[in-house]
N, C-alpha and C positions, 0 to 999 in steps of 0.2 A: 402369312406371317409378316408385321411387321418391320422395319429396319429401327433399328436402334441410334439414327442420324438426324440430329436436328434439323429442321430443314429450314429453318431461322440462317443456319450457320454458312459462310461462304467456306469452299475449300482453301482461299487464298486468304483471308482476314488474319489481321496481324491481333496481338493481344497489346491490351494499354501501354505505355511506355513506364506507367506505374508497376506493373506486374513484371517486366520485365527488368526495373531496375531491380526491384527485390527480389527475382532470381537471381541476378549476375551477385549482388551484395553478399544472397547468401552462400552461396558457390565461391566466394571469396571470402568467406568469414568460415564456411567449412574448410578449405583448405589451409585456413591460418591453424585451425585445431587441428587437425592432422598433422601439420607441421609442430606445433607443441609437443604432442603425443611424441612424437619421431624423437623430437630433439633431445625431451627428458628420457624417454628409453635407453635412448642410445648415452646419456652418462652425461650429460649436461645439464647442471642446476642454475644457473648464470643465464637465465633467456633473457633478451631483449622485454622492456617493458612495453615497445610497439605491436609486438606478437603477443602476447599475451592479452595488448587493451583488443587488438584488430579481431581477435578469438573470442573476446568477451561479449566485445559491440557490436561488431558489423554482422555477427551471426544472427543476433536477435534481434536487430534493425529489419536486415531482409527479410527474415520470416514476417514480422511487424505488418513491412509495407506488402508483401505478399498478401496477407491476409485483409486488408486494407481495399488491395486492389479486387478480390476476390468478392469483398461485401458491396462494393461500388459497383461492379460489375453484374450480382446478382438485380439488386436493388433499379440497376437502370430495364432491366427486363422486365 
């Protein structure tokens, strides 16, 4: 039976700095929607327009660069 482990792959290799920024972005643009969510539930219509842009942008920015990094990555293989 084979293993299912690249053997290309080191255990220690780090992922691009491209990929990585676009997980932390998006990890940071999901938690701006969450915090929307939270804010409107709980009886607040008045949100900041910095929450709502950071909700809007930075979610679909990281995903973006995510994906980005993802095709550059295949591509260099």
């Amino acid at each position: 039976m084979e293993a299912a482990v690249d053997e290309n792959s080191r255990p220690g290799s780090r992922k691009p700095w491209l990929m990585r920024t676009g997980v932390a972005l998006f990890a940071i643009g999901m938690v701006a929607v969450v915090a929307v969510f939270v804010l409107f539930a709980a009886g607040l219509e008045d949100l900041p327009v910095w929450l709502s842009a950071a909700a809007g942008v930075i979610t679909p920015l990281g995903l973006a660069l995510g994906l980005v990094a993802l095709v550059r990555e295949h591509r260099q293989r």
